[in-house]
Backbone as CSV, one residue per row, in Angstrom:
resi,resn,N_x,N_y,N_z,CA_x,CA_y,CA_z,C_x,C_y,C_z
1,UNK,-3.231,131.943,146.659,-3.100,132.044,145.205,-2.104,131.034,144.649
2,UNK,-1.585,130.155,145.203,-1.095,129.172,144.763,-1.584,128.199,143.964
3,UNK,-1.138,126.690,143.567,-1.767,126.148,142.672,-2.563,125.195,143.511
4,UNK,-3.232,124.575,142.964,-4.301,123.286,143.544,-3.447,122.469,144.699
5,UNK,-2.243,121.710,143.927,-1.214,120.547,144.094,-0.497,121.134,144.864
6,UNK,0.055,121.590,145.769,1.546,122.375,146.432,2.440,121.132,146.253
7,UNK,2.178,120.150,145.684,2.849,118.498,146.119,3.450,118.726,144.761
8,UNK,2.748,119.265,144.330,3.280,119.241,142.281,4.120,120.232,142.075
9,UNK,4.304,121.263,143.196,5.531,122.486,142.835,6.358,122.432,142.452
10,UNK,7.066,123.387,141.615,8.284,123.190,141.866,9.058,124.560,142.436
11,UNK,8.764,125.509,142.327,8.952,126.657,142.956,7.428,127.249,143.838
12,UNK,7.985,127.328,145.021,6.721,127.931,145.586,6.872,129.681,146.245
13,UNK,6.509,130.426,145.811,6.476,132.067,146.334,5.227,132.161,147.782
14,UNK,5.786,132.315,148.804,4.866,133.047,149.525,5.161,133.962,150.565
15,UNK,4.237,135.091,149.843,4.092,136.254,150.677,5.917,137.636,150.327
16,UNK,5.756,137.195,149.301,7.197,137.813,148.666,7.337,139.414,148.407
17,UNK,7.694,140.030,149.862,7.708,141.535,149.023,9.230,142.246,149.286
18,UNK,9.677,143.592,148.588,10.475,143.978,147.886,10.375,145.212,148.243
19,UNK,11.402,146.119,148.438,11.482,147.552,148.494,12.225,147.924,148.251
20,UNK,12.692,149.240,147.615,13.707,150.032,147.557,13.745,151.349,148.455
21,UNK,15.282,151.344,148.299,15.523,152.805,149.020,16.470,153.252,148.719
22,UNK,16.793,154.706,148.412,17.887,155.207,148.886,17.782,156.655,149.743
23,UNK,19.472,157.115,150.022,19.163,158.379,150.876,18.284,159.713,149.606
24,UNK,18.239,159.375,148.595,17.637,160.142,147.679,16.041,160.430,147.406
25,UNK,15.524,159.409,147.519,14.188,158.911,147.304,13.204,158.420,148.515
26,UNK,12.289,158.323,148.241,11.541,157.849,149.280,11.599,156.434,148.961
27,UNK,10.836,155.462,149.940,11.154,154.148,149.925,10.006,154.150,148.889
28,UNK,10.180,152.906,147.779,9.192,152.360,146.757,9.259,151.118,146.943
29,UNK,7.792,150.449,147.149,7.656,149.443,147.334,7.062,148.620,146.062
30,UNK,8.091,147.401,145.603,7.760,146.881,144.196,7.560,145.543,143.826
31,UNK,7.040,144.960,145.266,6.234,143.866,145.278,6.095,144.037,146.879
32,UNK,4.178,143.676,146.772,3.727,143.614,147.869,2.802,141.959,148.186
33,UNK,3.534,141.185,149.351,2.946,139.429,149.807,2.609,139.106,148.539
34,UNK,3.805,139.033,147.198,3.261,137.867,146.273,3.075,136.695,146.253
35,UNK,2.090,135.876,145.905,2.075,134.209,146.279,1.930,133.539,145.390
36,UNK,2.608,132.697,144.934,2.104,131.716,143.739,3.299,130.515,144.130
37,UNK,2.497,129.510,143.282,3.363,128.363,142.780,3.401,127.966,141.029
38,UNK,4.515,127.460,140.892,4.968,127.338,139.209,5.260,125.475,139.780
39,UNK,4.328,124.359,139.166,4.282,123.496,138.784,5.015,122.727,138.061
40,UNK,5.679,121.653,138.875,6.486,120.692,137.076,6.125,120.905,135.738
41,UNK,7.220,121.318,135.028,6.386,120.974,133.257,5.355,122.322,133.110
42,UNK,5.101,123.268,133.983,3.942,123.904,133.869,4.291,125.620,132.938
43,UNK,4.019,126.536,132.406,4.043,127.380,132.103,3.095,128.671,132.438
44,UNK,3.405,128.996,133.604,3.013,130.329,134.379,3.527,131.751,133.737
45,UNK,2.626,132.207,133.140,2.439,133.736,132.434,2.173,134.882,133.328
46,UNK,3.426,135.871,133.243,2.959,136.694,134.191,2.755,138.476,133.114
47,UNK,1.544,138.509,133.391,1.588,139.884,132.987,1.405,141.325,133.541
48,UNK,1.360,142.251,133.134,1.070,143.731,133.880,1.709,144.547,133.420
49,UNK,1.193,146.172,133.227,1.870,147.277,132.847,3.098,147.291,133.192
50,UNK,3.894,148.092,132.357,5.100,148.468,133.230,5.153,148.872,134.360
51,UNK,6.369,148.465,135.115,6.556,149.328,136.264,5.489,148.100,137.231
52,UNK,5.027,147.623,137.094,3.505,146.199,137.785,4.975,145.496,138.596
53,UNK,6.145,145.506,138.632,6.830,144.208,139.815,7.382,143.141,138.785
54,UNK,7.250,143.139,137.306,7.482,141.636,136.734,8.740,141.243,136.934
55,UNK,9.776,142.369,136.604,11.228,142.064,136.152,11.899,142.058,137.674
56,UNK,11.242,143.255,138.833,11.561,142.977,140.289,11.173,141.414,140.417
57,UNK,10.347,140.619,140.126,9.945,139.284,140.784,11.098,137.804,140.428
58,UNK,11.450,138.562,138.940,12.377,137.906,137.624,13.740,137.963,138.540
59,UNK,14.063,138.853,139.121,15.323,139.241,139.525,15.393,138.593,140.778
60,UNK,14.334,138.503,141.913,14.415,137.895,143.022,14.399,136.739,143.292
61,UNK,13.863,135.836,142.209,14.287,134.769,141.806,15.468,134.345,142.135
62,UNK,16.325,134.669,140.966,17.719,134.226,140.829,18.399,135.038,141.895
63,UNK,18.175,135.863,142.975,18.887,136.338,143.621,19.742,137.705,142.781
64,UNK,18.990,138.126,142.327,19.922,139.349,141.672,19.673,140.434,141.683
65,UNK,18.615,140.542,142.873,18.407,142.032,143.465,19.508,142.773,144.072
66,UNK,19.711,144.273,143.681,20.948,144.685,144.048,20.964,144.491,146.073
67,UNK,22.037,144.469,146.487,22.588,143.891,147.590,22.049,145.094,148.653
68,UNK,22.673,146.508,148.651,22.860,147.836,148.953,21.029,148.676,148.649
69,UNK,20.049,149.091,149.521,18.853,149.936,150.107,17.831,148.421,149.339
70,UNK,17.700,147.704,149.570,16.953,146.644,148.944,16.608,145.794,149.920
71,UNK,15.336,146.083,150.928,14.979,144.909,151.641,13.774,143.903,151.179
72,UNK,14.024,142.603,151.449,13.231,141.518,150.650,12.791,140.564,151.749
73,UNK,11.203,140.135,152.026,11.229,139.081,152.673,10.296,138.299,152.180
74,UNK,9.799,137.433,152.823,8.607,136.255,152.271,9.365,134.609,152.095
75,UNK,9.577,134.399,151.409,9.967,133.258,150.876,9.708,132.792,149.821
76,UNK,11.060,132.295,149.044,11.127,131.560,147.678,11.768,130.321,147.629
77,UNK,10.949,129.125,147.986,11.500,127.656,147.717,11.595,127.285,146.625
78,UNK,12.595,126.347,146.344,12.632,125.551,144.908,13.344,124.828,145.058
79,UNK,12.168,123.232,145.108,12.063,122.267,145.031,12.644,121.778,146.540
80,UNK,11.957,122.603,147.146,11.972,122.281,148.727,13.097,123.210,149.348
81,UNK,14.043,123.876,148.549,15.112,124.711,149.284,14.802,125.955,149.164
82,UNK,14.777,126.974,150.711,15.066,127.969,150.572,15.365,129.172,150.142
83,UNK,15.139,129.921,148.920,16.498,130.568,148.349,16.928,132.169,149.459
84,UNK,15.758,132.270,149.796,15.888,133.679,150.218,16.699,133.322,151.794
85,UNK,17.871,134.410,151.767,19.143,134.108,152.354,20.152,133.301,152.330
86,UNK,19.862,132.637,151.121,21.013,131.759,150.541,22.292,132.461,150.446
87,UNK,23.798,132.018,150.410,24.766,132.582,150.399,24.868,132.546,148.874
88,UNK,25.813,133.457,148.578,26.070,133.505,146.463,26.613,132.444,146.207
89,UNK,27.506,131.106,147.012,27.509,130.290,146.651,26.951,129.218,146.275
90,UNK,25.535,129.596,147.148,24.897,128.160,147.173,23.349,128.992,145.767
91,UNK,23.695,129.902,145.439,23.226,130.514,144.560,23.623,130.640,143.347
92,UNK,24.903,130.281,143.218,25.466,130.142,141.782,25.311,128.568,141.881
93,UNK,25.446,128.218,142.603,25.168,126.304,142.414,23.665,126.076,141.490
94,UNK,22.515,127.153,142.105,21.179,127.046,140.924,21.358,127.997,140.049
95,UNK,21.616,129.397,140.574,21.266,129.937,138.883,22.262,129.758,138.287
96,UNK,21.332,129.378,136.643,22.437,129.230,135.266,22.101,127.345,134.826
97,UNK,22.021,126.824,136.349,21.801,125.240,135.978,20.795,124.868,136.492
98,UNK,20.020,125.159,137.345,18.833,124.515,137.711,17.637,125.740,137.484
99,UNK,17.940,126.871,137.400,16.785,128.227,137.201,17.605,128.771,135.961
100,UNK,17.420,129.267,135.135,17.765,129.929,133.870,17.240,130.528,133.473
101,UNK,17.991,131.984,132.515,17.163,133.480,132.388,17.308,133.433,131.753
102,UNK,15.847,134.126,130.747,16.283,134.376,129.193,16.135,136.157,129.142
103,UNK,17.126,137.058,129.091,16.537,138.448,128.834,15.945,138.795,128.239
104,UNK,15.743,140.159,127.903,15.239,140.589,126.684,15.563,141.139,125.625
105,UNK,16.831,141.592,126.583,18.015,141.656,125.239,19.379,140.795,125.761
106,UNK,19.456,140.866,123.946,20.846,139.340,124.255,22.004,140.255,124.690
107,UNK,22.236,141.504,124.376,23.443,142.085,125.064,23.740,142.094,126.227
108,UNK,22.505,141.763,126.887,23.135,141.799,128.503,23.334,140.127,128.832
109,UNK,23.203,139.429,128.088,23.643,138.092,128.221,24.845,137.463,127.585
110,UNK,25.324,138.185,126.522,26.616,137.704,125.590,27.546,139.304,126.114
111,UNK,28.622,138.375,125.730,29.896,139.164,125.478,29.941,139.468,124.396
112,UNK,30.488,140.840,124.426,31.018,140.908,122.368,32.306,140.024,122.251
113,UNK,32.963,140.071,123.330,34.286,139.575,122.838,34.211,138.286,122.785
114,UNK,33.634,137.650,122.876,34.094,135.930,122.891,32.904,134.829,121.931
115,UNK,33.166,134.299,121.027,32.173,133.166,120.260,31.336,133.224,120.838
116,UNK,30.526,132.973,120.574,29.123,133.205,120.916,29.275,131.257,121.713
117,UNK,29.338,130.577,120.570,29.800,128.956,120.837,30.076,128.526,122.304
118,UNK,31.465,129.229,122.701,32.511,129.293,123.955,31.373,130.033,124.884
119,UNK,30.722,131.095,124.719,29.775,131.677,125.869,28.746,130.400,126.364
120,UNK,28.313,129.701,125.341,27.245,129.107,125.864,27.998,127.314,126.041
121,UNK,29.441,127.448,126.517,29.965,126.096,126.661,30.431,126.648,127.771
122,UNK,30.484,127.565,128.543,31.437,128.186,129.527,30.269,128.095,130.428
123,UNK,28.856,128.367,130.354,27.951,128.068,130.966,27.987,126.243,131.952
124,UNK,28.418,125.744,130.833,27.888,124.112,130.742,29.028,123.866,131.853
125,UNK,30.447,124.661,131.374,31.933,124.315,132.150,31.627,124.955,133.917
126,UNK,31.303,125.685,134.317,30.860,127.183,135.430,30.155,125.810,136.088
127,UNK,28.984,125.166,135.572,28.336,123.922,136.482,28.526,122.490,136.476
128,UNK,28.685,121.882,135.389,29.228,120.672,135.363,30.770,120.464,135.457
129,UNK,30.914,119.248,136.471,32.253,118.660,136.453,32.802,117.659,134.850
130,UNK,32.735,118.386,133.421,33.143,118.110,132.168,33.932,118.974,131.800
131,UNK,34.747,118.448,130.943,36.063,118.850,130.308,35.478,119.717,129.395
132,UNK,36.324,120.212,128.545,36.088,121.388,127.552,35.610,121.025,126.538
133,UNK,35.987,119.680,126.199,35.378,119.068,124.819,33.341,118.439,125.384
134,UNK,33.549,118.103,126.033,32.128,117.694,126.599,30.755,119.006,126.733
135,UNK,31.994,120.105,126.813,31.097,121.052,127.201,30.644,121.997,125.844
136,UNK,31.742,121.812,124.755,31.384,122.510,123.706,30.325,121.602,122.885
137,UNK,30.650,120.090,123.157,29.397,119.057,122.087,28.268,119.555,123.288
138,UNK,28.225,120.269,124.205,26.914,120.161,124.888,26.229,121.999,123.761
139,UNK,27.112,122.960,123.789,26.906,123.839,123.286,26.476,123.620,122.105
140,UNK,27.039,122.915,121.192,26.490,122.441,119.525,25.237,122.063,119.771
141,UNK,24.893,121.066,120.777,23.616,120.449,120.530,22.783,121.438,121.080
142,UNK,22.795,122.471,122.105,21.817,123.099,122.618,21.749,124.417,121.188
143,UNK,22.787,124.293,120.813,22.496,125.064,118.887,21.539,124.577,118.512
144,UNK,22.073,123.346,118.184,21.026,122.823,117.109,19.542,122.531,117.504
145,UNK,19.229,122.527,118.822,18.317,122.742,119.195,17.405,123.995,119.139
146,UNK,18.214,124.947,118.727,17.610,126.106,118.344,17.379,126.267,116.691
147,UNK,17.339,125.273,116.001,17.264,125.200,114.761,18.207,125.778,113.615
148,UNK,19.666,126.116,114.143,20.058,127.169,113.100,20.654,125.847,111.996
149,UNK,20.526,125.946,110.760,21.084,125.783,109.456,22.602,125.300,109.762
150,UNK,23.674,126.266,109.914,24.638,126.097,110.018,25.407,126.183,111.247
151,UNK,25.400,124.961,112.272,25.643,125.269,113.741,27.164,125.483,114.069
152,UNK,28.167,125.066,112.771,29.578,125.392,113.157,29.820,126.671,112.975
153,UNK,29.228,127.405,111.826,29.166,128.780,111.534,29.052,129.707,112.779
154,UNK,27.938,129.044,113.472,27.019,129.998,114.616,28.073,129.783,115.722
155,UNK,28.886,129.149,116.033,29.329,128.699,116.667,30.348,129.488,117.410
156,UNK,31.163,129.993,116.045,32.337,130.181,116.075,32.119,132.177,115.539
157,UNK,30.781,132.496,115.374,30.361,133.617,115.116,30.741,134.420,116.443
158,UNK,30.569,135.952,116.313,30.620,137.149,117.593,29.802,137.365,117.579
159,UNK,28.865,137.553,118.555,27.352,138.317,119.145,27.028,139.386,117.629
160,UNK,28.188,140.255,117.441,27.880,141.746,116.457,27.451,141.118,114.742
161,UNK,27.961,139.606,114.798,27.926,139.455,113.219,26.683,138.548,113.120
162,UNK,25.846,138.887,114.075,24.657,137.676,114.036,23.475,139.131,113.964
163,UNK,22.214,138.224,113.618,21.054,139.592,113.437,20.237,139.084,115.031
164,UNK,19.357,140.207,115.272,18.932,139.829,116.380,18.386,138.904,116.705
165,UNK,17.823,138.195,115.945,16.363,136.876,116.271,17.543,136.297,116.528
166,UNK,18.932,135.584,115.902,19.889,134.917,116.164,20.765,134.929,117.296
167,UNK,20.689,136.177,117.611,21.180,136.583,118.949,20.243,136.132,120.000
168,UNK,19.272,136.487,119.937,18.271,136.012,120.866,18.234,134.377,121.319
169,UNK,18.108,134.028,119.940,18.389,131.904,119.917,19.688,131.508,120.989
170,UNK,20.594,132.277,120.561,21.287,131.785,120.854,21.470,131.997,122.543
171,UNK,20.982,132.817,122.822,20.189,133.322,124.818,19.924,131.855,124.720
172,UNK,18.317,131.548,124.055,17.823,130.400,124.184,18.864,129.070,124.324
173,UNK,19.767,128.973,123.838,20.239,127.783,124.034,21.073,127.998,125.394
174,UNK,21.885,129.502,125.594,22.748,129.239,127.117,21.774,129.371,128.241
175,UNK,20.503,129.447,127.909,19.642,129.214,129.186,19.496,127.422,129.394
176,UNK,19.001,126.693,127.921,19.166,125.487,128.140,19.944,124.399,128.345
177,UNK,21.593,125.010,128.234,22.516,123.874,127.843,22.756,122.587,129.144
178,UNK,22.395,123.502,130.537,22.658,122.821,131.395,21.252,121.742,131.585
179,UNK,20.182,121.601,130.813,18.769,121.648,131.124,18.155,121.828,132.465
180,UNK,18.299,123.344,132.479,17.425,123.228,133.756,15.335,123.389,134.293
181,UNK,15.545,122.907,135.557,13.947,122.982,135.768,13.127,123.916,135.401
182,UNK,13.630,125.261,135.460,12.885,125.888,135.284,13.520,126.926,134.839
183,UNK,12.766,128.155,133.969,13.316,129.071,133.070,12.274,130.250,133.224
184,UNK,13.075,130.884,133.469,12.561,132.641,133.932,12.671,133.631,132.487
185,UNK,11.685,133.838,131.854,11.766,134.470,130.350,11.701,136.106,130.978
186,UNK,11.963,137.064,130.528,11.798,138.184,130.879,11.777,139.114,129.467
187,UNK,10.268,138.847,129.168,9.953,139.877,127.656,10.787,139.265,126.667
188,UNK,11.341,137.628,126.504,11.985,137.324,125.660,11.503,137.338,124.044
189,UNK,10.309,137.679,123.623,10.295,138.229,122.291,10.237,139.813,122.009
190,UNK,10.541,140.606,123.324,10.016,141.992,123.054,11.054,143.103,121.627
191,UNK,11.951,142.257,121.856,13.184,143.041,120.695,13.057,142.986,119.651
192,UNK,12.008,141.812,119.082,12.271,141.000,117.956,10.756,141.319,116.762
193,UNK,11.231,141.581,115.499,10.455,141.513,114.825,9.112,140.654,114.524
194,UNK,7.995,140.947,113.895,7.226,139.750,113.643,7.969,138.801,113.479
195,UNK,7.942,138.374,112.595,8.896,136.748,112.241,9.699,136.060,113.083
196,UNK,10.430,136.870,113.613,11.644,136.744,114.654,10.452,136.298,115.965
197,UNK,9.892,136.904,116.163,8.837,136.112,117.626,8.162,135.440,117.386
198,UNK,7.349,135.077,116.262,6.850,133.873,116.019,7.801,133.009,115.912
199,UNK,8.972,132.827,115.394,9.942,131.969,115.608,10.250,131.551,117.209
200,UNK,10.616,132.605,117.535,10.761,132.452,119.468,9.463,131.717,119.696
201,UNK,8.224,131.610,119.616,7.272,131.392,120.453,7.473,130.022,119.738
202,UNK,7.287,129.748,118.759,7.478,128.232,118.235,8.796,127.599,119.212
203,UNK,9.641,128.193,119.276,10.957,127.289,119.659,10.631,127.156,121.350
204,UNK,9.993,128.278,121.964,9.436,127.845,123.283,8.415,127.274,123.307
205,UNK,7.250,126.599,122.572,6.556,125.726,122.641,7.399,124.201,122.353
206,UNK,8.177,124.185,121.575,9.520,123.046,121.085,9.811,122.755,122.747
207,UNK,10.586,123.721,123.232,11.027,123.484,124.568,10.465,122.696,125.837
208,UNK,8.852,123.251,125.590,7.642,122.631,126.356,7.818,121.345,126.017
209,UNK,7.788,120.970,124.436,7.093,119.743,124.218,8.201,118.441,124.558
210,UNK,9.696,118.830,124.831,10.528,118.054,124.578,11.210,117.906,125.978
211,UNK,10.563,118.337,127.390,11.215,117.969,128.414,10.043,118.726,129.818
212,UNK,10.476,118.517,130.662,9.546,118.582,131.833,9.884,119.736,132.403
213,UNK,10.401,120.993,131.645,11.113,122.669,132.267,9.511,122.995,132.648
214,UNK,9.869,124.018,133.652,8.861,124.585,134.064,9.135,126.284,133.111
215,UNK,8.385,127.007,132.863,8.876,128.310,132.326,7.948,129.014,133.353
216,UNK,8.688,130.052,133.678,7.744,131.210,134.222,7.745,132.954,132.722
217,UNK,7.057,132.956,131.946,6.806,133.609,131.080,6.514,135.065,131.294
218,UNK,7.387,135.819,131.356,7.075,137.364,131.761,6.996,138.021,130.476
219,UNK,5.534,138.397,129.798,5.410,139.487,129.038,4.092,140.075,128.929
220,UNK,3.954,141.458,128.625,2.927,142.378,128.734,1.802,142.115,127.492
221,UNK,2.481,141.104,126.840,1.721,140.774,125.253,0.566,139.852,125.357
222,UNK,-0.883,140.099,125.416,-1.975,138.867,125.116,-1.771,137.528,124.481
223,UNK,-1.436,138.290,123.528,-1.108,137.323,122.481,-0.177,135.950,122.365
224,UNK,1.296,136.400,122.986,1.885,135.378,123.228,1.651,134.618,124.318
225,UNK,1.120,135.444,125.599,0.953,134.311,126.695,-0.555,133.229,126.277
226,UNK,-1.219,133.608,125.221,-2.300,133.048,124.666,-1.689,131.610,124.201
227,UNK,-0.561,131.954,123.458,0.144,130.726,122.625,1.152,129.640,123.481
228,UNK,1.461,130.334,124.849,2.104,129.512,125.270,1.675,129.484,126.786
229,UNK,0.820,130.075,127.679,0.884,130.065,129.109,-0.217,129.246,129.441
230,UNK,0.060,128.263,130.768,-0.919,127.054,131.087,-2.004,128.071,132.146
231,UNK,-1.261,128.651,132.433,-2.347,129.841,133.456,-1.205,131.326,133.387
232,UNK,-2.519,131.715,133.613,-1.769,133.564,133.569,-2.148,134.474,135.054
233,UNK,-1.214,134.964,135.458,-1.222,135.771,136.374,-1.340,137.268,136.034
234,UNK,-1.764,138.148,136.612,-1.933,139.570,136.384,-1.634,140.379,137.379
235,UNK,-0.082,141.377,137.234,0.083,142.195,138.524,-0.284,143.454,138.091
236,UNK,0.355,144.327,138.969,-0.409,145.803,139.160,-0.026,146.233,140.425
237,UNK,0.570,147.330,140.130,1.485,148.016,141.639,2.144,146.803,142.623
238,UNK,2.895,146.628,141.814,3.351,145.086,142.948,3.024,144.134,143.566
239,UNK,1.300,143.540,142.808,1.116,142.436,144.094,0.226,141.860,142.222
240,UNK,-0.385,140.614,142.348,-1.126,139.743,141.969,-2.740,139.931,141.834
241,UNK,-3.121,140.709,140.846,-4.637,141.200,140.856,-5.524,139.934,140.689
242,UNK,-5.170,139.386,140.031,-5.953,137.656,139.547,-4.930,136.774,138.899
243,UNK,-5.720,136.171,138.816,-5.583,134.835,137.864,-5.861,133.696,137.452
244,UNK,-5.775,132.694,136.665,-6.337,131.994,135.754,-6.561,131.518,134.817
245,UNK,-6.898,130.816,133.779,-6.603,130.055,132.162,-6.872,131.324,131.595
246,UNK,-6.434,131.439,129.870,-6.277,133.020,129.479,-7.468,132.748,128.899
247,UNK,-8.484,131.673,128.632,-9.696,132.148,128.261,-10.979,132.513,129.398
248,UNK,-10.213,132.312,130.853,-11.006,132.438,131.907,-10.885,134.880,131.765
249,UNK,-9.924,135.032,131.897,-9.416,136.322,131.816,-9.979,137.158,130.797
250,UNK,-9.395,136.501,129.056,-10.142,136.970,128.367,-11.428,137.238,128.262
251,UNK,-12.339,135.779,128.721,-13.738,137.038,128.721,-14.269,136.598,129.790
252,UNK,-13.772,137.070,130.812,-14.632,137.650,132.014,-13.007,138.295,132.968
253,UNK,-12.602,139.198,132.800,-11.259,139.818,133.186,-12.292,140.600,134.422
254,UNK,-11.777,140.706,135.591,-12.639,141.294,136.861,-11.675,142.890,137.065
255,UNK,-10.137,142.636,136.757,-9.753,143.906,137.208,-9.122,144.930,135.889
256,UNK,-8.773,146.175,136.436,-8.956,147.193,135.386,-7.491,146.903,134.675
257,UNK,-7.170,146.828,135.208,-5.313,146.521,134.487,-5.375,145.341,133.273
258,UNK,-6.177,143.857,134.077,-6.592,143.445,132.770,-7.204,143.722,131.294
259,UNK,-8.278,144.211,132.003,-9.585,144.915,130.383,-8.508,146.045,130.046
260,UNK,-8.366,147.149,130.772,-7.100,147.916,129.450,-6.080,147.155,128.721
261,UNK,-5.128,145.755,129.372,-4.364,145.584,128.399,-4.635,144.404,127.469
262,UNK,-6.007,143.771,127.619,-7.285,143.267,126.652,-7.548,144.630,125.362
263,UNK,-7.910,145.491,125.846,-8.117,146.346,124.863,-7.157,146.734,124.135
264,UNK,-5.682,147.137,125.062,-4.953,147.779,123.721,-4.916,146.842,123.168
265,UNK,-4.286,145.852,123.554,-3.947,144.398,122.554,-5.173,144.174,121.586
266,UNK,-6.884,144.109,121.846,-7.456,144.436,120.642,-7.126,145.186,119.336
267,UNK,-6.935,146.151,119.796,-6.916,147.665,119.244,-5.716,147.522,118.170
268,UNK,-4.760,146.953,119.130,-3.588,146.967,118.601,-3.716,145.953,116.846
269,UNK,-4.619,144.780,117.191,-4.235,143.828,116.202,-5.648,144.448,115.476
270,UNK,-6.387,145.162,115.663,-7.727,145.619,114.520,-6.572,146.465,114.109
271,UNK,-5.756,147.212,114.404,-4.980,148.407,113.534,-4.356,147.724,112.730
272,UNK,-3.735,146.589,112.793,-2.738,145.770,111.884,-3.450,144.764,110.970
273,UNK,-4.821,144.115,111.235,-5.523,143.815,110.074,-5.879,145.095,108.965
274,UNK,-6.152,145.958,109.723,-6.967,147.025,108.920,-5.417,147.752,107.741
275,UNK,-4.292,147.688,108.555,-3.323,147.625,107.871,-3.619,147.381,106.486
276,UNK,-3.108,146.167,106.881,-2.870,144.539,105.790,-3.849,144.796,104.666
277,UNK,-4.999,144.861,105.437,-6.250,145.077,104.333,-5.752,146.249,103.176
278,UNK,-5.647,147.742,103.863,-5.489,148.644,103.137,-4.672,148.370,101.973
279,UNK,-3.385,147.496,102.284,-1.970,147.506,101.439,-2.065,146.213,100.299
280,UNK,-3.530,145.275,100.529,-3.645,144.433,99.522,-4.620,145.442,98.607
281,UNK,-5.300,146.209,99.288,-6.580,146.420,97.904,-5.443,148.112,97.262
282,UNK,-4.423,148.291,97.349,-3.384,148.817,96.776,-2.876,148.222,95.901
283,UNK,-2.356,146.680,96.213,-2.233,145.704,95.267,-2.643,145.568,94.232
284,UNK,-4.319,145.288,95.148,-4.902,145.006,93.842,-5.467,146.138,92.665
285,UNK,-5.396,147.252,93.685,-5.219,148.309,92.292,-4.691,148.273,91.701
286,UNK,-3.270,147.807,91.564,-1.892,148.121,90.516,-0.922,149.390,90.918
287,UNK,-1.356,149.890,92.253,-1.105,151.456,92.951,0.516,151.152,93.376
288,UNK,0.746,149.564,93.733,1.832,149.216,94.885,2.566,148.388,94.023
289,UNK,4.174,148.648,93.272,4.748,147.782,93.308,5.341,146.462,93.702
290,UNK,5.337,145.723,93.619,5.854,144.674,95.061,7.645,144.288,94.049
């Protein structure tokens, strides 16, 4: 299940599985021999119900599966190295600068206590050998790369006095400041209002268009991996049911996990036209103030 090219990788997964345990529980197994490769420049969409392995796969990545009843084997290269049994040193050397996470919520990525500015220059300082001033013009520009209006404002703002889509951006930029290869999204529009994710999905297509990152795209939504994924993957109880271009899936989807979350996602957007509809011919009664 890898890609065509293995020559074109840049992260290659094979045979990657995952378990938990404790003395409490029985063992749960939450990825079973996953295999794929994520391509230079490429954007790999991964979807599946909850509970399907996404955020276990997100986490094993960067090495941030808890340490304690957690056995993991298979292998995860990137860009020819190893990661699985890497020491935390040679693991903080990639994640943050060469692999980068975007959550899904910005609280588990910002501090309340510190500028938002300084969080995402402390990133830049943690991997590059640059001074403090080098590292904050690296923070401004990975701002302004997120489009905000007023980047000294944002800068010098606290996580609490920003609204969420802003909070979120600003994830977006301490994932990019170091530019790294590749970027691990995990449900990064799931918090966020309409507007607020169409904004996100625009600024991650921006991202695509303006450098050679690879993204690996984790969300349960049709819709967005429609707008941004070069191929889509589909899990389900921990392993890889298919995959393929999202108009290969969309209409001809072979497994059941797909066609249900084809359907709600139908369902979902006939309920929200049918909405819309209802609340204009209100309008146009004269029934609805605006």
């Amino acid at each position: 299940m890898g890609s065509p090219d293995d020559s074109a990788a840049l992260l290659q997964i094979r045979k990657l599985s995952v378990e938990y345990s404790s003395d409490h529980s029985k063992p749960h197994r939450a990825l079973t021999d996953v295999t794929f490769d994520v391509a230079r420049g490429e954007t790999l969409g991964v979807m599946g119900e909850s509970g399907c392995g996404k955020t276990t796969l997100a986490l094993a990545l960067l090495g941030l599966l808890p340490r304690g009843g957690t056995e993991i084997s298979g292998s995860i290269s990137f860009r020819g190295r190893e990661l699985l049994g890497m020491n935390e040193r040679g693991l903080r050397e990639i994640r943050g600068a060469r692999i980068a996470m975007i959550y899904q919520e910005p609280e588990i990525a910002l501090s309340p206590y510190m500028r938002v500015g300084d969080q995402i220059a402390e990133v830049a300082h943690a991997h590059r050998a640059w001074n403090w001033k080098r590292c904050r013009d690296a923070a401004f520009a990975a701002l302004e790369r997120m489009r905000f209006q007023d980047t000294e404002r944002m800068y010098r703002s606290y996580p609490h006095e920003l609204s969420g889509g802003e909070r979120q951006r600003v994830v977006f930029a301490q994932a990019l400041v170091c530019e790294p290869a590749l970027i691990v999204a995990d449900e990064p529009t799931a918090s966020l209002d309409a507007r607020n994710q169409a904004e996100a999905i625009e600024l991650l297509r921006g991202i695509k268009r303006q450098g050679q990152v690879s993204l690996l795209l984790i969300s349960h939504t049709p819709e967005i991996q429609a707008s941004l994924a070069d191929r889509l993957m589909v899990m389900s109880g921990g392993a890889i049911v298919e995959q393929g271009s999202f108009d290969q899936l969309h209409w001809n989807p072979a497994h059941e996990c797909t066609k249900a979350m084809l359907r709600a996602s139908d369902k979902a957007d006939g309920a929200e036209r049918k909405s819309r509809k209802s609340e204009r011919e209100i309008v146009e009664q004269g029934q609805l103030v605006r």
